[in-house]
ROVO-585022 format. One record per atom (N, C-alpha, C, O, CB): y, x negated, z; residue in three letters; residue number from 1. Coordinates in pm, whole numbers, plus 32768, in hexadecimal, padded with zeros to 4 digits. Each point is the difference from the previous one (the first is absolute). Glycine has a CB too. Layout:
<atoms>
<<Y; X; Z>; ala; NUM>
...
</atoms>
This chain:
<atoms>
<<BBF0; 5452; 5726>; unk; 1>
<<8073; 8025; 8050>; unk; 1>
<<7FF7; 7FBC; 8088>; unk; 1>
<<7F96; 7FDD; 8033>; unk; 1>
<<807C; 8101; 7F55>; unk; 1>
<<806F; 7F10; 80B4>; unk; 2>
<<800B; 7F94; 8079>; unk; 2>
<<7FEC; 8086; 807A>; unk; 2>
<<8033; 806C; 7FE1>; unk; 2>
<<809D; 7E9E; 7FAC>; unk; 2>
<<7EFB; 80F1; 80D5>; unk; 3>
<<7FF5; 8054; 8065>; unk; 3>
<<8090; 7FE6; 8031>; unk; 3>
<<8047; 8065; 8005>; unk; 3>
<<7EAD; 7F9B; 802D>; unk; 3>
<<8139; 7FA5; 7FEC>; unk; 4>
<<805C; 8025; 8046>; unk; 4>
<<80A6; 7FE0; 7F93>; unk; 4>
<<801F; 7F9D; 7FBE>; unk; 4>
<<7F1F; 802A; 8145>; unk; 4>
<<8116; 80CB; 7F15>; unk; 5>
<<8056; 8014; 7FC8>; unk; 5>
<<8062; 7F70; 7FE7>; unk; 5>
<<7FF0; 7FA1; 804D>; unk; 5>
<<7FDC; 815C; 800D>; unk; 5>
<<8093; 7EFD; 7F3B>; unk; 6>
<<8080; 7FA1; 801A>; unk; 6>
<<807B; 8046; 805A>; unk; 6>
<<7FFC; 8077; 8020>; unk; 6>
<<7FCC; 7F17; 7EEB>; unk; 6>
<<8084; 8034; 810E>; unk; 7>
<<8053; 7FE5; 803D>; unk; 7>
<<804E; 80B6; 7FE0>; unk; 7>
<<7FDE; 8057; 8051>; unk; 7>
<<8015; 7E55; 7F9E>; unk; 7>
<<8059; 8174; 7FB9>; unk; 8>
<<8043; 8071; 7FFC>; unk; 8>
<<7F8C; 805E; 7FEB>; unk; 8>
<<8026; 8071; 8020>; unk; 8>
<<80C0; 7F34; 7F8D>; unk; 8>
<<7E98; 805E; 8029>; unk; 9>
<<7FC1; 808D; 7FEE>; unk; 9>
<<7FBF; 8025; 80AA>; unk; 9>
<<7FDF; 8066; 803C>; unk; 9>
<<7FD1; 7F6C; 7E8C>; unk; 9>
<<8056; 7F9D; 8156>; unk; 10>
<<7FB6; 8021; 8098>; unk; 10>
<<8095; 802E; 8053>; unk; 10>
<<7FED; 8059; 8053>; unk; 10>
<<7F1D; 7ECA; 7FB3>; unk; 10>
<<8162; 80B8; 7FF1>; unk; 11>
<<8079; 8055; 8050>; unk; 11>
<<8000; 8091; 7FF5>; unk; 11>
<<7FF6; 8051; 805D>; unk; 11>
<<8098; 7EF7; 7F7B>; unk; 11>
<<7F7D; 80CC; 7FBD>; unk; 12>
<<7FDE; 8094; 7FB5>; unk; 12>
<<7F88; 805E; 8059>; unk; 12>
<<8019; 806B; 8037>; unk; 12>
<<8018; 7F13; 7EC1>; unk; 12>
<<7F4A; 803D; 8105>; unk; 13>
<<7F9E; 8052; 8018>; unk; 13>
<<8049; 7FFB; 80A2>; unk; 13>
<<8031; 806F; 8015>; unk; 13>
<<7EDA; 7F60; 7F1F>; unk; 13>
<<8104; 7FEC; 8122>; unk; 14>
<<8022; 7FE9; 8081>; unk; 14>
<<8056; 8069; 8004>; unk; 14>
<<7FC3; 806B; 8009>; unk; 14>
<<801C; 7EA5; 801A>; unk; 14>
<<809E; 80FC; 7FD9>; unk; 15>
<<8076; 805D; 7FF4>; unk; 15>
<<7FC2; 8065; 7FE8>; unk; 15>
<<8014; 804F; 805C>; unk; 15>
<<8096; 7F35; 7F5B>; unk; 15>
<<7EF8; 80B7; 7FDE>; unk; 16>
<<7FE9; 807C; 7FEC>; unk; 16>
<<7F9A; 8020; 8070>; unk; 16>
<<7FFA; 8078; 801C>; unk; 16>
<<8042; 7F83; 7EE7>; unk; 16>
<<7F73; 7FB5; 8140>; unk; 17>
<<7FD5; 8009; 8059>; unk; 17>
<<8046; 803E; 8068>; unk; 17>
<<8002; 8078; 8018>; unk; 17>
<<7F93; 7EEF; 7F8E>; unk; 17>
<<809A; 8053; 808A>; unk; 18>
<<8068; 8003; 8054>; unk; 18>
<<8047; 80A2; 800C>; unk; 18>
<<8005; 8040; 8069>; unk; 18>
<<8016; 7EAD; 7F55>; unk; 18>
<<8019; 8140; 7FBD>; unk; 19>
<<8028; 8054; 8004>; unk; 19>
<<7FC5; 8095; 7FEE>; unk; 19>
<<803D; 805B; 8038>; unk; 19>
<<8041; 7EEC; 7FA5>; unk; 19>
<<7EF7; 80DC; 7FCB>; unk; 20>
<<7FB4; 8026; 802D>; unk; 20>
<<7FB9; 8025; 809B>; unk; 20>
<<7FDC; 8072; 801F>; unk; 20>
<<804F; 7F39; 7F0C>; unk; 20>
<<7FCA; 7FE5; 8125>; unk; 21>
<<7FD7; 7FE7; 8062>; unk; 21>
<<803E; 806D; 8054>; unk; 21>
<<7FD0; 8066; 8032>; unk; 21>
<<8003; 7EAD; 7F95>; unk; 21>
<<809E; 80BE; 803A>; unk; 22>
<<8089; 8064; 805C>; unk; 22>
<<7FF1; 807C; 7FB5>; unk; 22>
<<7FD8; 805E; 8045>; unk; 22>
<<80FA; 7EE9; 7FF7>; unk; 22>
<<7F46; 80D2; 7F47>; unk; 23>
<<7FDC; 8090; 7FCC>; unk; 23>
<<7FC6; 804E; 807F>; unk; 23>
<<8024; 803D; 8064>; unk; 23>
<<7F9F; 7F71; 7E9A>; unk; 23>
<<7FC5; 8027; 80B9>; unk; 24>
<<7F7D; 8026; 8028>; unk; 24>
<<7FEF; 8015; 80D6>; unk; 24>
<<7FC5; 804F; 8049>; unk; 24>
<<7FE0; 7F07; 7E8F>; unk; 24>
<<808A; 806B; 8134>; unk; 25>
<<7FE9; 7FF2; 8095>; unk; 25>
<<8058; 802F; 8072>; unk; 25>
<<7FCE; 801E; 806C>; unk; 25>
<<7FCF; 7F37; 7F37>; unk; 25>
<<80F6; 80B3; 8044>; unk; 26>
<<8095; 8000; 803B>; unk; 26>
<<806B; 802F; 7FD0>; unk; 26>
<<8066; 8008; 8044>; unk; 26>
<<7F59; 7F60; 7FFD>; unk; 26>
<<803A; 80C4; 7F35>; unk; 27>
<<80C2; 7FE8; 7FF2>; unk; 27>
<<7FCA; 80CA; 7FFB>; unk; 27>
<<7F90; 8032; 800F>; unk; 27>
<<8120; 7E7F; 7F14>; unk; 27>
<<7FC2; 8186; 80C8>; unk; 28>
<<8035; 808A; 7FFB>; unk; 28>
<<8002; 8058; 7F98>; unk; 28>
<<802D; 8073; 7FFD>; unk; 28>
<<8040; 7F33; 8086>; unk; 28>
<<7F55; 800E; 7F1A>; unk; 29>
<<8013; 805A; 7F6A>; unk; 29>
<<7FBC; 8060; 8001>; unk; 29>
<<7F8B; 7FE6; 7FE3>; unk; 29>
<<8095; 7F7F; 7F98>; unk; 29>
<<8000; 8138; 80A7>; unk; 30>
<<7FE6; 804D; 8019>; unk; 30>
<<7F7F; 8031; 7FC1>; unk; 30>
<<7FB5; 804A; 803F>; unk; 30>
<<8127; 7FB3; 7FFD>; unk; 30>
<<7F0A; 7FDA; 7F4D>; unk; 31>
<<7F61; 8038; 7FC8>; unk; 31>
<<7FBA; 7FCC; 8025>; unk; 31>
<<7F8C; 8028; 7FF0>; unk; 31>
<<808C; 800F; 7F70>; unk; 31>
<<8005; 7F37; 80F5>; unk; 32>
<<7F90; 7FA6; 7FF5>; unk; 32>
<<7FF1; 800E; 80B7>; unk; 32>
<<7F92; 8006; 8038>; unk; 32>
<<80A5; 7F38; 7EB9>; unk; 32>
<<803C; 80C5; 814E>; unk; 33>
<<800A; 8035; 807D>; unk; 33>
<<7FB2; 8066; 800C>; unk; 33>
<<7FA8; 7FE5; 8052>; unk; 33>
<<811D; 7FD6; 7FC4>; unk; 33>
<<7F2E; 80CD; 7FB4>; unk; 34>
<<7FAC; 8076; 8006>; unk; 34>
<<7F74; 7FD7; 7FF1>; unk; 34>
<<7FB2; 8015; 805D>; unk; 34>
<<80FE; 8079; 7F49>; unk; 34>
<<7F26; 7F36; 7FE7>; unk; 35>
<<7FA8; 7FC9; 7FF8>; unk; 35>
<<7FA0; 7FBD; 806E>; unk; 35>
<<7F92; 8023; 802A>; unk; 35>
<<80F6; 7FEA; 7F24>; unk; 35>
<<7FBA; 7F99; 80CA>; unk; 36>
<<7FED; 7F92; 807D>; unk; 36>
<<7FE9; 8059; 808C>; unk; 36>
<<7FC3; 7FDD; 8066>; unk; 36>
<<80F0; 7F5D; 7F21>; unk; 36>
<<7F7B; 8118; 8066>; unk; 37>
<<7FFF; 808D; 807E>; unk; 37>
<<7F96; 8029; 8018>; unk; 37>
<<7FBB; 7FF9; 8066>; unk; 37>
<<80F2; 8066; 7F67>; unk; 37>
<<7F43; 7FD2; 7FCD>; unk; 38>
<<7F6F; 808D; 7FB1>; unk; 38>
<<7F82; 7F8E; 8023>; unk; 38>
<<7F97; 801A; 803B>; unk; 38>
<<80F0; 808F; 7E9B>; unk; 38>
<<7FA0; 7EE1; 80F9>; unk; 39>
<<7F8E; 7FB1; 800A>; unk; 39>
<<7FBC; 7FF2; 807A>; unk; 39>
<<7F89; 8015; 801B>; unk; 39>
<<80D6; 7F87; 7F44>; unk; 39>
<<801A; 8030; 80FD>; unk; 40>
<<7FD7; 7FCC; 807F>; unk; 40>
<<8008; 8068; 806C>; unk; 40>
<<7FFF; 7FE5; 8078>; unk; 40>
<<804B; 7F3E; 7F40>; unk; 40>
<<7FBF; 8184; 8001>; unk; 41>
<<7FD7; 8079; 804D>; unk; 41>
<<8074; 7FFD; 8063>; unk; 41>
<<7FE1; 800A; 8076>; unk; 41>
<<7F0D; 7FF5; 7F6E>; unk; 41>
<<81A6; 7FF1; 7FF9>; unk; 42>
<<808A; 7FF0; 808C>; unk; 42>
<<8000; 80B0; 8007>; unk; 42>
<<8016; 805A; 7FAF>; unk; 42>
<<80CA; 7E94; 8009>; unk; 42>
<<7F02; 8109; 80BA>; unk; 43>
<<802D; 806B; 8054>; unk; 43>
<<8065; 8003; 806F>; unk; 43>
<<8022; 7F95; 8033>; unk; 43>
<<7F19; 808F; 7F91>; unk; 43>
<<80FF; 805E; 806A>; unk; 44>
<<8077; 7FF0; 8042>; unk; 44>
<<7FFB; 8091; 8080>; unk; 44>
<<7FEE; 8079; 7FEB>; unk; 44>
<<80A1; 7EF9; 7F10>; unk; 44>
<<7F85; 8053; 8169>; unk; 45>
<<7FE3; 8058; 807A>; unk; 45>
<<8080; 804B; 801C>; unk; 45>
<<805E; 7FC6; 7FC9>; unk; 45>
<<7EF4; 7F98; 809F>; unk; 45>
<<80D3; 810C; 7FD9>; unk; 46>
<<804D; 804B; 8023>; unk; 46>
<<8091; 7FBD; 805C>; unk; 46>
<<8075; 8026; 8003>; unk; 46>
<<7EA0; 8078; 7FE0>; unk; 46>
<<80AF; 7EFF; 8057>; unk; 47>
<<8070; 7FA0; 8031>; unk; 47>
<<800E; 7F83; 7FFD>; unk; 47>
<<800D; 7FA8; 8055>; unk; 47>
<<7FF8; 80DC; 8017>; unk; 47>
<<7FF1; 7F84; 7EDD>; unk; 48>
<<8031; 7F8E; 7FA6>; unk; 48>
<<7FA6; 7F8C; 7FF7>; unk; 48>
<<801F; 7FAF; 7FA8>; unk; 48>
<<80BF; 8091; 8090>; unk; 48>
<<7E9B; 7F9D; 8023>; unk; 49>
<<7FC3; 7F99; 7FF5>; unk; 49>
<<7F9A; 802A; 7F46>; unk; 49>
<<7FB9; 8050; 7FC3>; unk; 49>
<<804E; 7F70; 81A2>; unk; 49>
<<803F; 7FC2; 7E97>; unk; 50>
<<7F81; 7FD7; 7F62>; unk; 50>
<<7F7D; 7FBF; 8026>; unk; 50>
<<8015; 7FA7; 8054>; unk; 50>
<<80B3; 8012; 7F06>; unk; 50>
<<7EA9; 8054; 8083>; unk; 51>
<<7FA2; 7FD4; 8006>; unk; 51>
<<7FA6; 800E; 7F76>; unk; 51>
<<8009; 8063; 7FB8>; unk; 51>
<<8029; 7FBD; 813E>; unk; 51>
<<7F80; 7F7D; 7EF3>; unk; 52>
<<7FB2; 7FF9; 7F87>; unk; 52>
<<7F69; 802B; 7FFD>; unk; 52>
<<7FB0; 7FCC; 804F>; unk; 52>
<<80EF; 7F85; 7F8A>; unk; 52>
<<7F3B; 810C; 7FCD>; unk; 53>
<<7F5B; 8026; 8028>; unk; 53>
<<7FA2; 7F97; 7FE1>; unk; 53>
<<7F8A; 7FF3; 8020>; unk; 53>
<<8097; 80F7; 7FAE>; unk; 53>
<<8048; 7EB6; 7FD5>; unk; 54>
<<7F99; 7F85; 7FD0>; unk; 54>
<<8069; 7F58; 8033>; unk; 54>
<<8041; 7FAB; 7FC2>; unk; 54>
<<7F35; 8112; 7F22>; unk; 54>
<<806C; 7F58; 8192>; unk; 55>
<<8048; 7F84; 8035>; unk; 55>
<<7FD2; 7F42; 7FC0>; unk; 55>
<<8036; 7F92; 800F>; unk; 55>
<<7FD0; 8140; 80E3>; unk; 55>
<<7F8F; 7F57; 7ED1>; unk; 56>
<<7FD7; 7F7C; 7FE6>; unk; 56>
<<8041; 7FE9; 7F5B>; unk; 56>
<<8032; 7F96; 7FDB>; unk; 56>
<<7ED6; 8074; 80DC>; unk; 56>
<<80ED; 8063; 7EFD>; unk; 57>
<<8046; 7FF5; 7F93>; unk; 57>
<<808E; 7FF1; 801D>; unk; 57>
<<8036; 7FA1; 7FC8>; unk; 57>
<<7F23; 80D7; 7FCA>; unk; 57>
<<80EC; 7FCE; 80B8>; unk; 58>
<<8083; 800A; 802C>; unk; 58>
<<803C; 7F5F; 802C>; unk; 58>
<<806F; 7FD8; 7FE0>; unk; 58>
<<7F54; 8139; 8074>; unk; 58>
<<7FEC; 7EAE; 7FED>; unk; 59>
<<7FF4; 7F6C; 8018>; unk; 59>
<<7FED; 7F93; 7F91>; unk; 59>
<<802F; 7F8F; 8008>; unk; 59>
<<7F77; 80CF; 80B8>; unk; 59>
<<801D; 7FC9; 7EEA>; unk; 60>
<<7FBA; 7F8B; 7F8E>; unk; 60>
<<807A; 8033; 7FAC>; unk; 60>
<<8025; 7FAF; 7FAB>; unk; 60>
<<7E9C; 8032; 8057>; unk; 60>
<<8187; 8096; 8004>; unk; 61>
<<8081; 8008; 7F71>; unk; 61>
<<8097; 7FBB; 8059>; unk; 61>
<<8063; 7FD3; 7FC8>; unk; 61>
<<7F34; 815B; 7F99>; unk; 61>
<<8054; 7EDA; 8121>; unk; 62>
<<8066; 7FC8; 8038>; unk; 62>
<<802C; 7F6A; 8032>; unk; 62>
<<8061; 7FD6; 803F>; unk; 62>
<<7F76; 8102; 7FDE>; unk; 62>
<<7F98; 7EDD; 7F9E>; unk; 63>
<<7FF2; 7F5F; 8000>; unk; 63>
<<8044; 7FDA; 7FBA>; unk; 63>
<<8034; 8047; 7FAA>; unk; 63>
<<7F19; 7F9E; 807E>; unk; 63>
<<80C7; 7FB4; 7FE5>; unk; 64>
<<802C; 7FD3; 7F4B>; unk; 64>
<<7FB9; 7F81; 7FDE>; unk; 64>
<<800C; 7FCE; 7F91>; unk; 64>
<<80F6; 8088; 806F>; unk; 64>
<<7EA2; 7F68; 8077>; unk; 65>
<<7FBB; 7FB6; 7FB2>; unk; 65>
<<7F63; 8049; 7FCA>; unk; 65>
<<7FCB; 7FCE; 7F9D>; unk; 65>
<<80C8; 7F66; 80EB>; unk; 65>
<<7F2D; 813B; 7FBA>; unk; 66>
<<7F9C; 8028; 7FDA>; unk; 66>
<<801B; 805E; 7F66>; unk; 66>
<<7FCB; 7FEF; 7F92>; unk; 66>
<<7FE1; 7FF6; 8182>; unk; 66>
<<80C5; 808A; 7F1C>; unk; 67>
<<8015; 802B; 7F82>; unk; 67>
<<8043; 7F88; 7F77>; unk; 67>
<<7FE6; 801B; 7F8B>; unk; 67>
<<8039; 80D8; 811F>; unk; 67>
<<8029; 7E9E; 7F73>; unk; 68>
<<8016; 7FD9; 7FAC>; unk; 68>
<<7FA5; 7F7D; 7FCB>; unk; 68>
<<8029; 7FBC; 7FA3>; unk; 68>
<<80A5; 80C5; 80A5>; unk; 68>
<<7EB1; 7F60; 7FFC>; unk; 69>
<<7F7F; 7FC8; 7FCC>; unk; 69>
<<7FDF; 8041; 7F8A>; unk; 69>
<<800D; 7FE3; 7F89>; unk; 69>
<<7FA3; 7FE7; 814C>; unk; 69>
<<802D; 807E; 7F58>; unk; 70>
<<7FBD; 8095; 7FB0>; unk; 70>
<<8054; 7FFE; 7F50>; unk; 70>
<<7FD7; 7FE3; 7F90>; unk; 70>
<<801C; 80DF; 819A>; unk; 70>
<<8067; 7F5D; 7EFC>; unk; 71>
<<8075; 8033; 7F7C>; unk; 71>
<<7FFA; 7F6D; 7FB3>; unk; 71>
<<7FD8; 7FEE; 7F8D>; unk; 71>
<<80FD; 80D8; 8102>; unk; 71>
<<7F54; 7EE0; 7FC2>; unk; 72>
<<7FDA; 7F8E; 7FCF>; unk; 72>
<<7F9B; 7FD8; 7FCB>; unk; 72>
<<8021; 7FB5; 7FA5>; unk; 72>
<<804C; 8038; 80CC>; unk; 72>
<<7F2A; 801C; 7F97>; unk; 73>
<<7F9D; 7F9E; 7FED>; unk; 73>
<<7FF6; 8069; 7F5F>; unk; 73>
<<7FF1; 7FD0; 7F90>; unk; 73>
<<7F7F; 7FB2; 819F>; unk; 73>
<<809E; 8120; 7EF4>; unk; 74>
<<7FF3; 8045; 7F91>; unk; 74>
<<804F; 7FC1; 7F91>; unk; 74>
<<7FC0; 7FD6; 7FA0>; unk; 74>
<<8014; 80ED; 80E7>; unk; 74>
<<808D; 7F35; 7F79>; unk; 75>
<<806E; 7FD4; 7FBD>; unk; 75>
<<7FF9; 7F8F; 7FD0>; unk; 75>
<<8061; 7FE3; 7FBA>; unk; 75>
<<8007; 8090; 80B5>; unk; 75>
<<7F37; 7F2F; 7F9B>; unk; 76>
<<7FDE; 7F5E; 7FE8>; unk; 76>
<<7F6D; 804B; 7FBD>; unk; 76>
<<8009; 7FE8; 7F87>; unk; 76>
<<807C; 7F40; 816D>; unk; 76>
<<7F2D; 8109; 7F1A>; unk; 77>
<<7F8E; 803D; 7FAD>; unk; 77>
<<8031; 802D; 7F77>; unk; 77>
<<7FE6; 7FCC; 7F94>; unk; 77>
<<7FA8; 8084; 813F>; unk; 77>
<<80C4; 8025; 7F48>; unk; 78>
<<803F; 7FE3; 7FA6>; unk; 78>
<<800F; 7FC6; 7F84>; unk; 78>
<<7FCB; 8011; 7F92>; unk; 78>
<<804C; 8012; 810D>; unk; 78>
<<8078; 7F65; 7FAD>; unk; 79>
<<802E; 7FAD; 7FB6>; unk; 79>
<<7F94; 7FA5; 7FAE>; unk; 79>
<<802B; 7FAD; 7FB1>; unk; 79>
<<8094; 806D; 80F0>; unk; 79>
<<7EDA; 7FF2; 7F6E>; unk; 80>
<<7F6E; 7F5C; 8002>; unk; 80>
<<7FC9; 8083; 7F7E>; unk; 80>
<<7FC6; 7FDA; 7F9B>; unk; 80>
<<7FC2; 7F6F; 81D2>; unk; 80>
<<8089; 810D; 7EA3>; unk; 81>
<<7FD2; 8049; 7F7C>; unk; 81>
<<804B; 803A; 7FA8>; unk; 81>
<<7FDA; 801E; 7F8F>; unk; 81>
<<7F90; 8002; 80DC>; unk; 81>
<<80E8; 7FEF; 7FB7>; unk; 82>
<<80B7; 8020; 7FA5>; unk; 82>
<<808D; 7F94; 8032>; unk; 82>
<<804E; 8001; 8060>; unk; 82>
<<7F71; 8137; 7FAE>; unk; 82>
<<8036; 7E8D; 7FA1>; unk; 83>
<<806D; 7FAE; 802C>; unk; 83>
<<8072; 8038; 7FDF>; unk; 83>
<<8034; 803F; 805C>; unk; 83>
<<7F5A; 7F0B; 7F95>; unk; 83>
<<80A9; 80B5; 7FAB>; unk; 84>
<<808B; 805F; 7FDC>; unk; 84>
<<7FEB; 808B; 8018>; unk; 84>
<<805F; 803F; 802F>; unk; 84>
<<7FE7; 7F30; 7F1B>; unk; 84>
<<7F39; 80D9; 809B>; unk; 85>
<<8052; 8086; 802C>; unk; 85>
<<802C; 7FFC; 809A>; unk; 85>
<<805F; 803C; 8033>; unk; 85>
<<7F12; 8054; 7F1D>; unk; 85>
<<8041; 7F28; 80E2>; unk; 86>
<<8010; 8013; 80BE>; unk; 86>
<<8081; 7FE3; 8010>; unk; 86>
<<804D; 804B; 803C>; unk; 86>
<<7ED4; 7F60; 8028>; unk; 86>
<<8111; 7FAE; 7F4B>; unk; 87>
<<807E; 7FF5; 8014>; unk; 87>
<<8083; 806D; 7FE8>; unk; 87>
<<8065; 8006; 8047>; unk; 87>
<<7F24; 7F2B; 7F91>; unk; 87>
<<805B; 811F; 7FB4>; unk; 88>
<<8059; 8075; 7FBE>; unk; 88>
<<7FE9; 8035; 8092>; unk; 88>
<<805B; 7FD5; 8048>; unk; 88>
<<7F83; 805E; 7E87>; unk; 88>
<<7FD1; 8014; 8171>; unk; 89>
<<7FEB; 805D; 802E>; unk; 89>
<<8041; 7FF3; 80AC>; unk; 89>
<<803A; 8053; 8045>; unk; 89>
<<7EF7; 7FCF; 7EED>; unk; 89>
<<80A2; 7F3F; 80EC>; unk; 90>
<<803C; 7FDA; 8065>; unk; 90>
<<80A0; 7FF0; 801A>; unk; 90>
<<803F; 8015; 8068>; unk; 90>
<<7EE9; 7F9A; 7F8D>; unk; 90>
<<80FB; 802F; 7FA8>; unk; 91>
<<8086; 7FCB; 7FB7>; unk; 91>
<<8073; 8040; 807F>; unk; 91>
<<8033; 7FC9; 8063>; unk; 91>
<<7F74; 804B; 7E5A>; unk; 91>
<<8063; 806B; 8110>; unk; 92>
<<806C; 8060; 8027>; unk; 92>
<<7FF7; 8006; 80A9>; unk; 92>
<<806B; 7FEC; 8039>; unk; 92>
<<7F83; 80AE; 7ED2>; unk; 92>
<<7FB5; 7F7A; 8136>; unk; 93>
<<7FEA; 7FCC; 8097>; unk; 93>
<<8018; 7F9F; 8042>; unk; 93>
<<803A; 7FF4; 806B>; unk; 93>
<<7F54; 8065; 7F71>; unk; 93>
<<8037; 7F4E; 7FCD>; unk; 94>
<<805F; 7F5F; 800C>; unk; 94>
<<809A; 7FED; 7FE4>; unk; 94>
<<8036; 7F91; 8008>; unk; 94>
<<7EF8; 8017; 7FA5>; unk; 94>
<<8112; 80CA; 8032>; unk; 95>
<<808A; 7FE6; 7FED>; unk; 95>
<<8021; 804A; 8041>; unk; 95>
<<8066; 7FD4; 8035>; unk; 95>
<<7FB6; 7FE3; 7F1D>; unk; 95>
<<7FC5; 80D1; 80DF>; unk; 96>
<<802A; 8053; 8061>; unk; 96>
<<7FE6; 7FB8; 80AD>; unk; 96>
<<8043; 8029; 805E>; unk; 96>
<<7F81; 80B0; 7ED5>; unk; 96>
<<7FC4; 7EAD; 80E0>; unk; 97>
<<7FE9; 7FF9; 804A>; unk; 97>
<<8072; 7F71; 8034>; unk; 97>
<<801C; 7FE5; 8074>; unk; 97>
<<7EEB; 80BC; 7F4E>; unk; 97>
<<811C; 7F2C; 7FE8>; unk; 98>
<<805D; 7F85; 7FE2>; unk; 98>
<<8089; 8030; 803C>; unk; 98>
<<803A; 7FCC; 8060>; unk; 98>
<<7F4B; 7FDD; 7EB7>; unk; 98>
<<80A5; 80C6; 809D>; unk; 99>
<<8079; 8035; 8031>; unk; 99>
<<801B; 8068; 806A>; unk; 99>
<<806D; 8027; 8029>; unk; 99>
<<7FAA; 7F9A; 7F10>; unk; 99>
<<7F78; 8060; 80E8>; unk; 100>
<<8008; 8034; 80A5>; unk; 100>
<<7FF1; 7F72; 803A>; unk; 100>
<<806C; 7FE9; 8037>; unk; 100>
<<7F16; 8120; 7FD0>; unk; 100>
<<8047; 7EB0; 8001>; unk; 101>
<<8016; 7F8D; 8074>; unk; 101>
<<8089; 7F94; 7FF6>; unk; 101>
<<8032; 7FB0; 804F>; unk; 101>
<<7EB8; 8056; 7FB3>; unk; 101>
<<813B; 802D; 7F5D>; unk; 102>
<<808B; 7FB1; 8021>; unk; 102>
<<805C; 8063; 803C>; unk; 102>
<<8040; 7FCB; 805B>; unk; 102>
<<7FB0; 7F8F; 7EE1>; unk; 102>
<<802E; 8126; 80B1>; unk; 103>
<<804D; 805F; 801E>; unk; 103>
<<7FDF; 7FFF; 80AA>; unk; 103>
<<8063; 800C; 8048>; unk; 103>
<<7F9D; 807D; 7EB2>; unk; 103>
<<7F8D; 7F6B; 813E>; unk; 104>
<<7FDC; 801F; 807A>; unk; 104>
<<8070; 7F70; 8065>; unk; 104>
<<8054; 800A; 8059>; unk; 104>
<<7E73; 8081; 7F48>; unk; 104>
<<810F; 7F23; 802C>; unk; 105>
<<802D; 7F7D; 8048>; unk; 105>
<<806B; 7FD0; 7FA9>; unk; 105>
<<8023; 7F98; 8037>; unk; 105>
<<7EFB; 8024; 8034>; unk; 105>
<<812A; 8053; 7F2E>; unk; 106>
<<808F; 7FA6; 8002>; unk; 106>
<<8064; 804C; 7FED>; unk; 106>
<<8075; 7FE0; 7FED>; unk; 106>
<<7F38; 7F68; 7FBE>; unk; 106>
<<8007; 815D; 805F>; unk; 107>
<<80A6; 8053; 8006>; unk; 107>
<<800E; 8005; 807D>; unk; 107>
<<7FB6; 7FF9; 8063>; unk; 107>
<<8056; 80A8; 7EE0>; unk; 107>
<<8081; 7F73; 80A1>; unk; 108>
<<8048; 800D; 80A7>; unk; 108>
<<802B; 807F; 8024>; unk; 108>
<<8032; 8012; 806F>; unk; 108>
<<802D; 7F18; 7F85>; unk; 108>
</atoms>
């Protein structure tokens, strides 16, 4: 097997990257938001200031190049030992992640 992907399986893993990445780190989806909460210990003071009990985690999920190294490199491990299932699995992220960035920038 070639270490490094062709041309459409390596878009794929990228995109799902990508979209994962943001999952995981930023967007609002409320389970994963809670999650992301609980994790990084968000607490909330009486006059509205938010602070984190774990500021350094709270930091490394709010990167996107550290958290998305990480997801990445997983995601290419992976792939180097499952090639199609990773792709199946990546697949749907890579298309969700495709069409949020077209929806983001060419709707008006």
């Amino acid at each position: 097997m070639d270490p490094v992907p062709d041309p459409l399986p390596f878009l794929v893993l990228v995109l799902g990257s990508y979209r994962l990445t943001r999952l995981a780190g930023w967007d609002d989806f409320p389970p994963i938001a809670r999650l992301r909460d609980r994790a990084t210990g968000l607490r909330g003071e009486p006059d509205g200031v938010l602070w984190h009990q774990r500021p350094l985690l709270e930091e490394f999920l709010a990167c996107p190049f550290c958290l998305g190294f990480w997801i990445s490199l997983a995601i290419y491990i992976a792939w180097l030992s499952a090639e199609r299932p990773t792709l199946y699995a990546v697949t749907p992220f890579a298309i969700s992640g495709a069409v949020g960035l077209i929806a983001k920038n060419l709707d008006e």
